[in-house]
N, C-alpha and C positions, 0 to 999 in steps of 0.2 A: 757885084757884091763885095768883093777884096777892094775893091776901088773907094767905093763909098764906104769901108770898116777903115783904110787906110786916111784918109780923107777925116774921117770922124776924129780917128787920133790924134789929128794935125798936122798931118801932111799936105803940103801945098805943091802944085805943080812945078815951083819955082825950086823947091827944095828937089824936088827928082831931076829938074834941068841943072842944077848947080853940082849932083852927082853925077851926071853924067860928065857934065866938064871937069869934073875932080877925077873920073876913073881916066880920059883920056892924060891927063896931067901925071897921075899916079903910073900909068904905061911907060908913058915916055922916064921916068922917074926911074923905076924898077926894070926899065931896060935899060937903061943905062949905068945903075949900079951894079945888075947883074954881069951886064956886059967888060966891067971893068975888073969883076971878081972869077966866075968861070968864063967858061965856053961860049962863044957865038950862039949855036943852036939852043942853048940851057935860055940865054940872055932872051933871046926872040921869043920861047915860049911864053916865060913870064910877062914879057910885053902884050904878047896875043892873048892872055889868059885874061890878066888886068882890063885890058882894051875892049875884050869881048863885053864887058858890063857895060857898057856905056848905050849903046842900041837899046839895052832892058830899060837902062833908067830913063832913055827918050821916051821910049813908049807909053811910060810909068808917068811920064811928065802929060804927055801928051792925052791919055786918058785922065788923069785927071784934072787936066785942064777942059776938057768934055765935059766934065761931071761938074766940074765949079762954074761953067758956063749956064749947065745947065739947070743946078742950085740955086743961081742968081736969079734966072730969067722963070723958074718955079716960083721964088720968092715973091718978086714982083707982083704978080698977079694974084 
């Protein structure tokens, strides 16, 4: 259901894969700004905070690549 409302919007799988490589990119990013401004442990959180989106948005990708597969091959017939 969130899938196929997300999808309706215009969401493409390719758009949730493309965030996902932007959260890992934004990690490395913001750890290393943090890193240069506070603390080690501060710097690391931010990186693992940031970083941790990235799993969501594969899944995100990956489910609706399911659902556009299965769109397609609905339409078909």
């Amino acid at each position: 259901m969130i899938v196929k409302k997300l999808h309706d919007a215009g969401l493409q799988s390719e758009h949730a894969y493309a965030a996902a490589f932007g959260s890992i990119g934004l990690s490395l990013v913001s750890w290393l700004a943090s890193n240069k401004q506070e603390n080690l442990e501060r710097a690391d959180r931010w990186g693992i905070f940031v970083g941790e989106w990235a799993p969501t948005f594969f899944a995100l990708g990956l489910a609706l690549a399911n659902y556009e597969r299965s769109d397609v091959a609905a339409a078909d017939h």
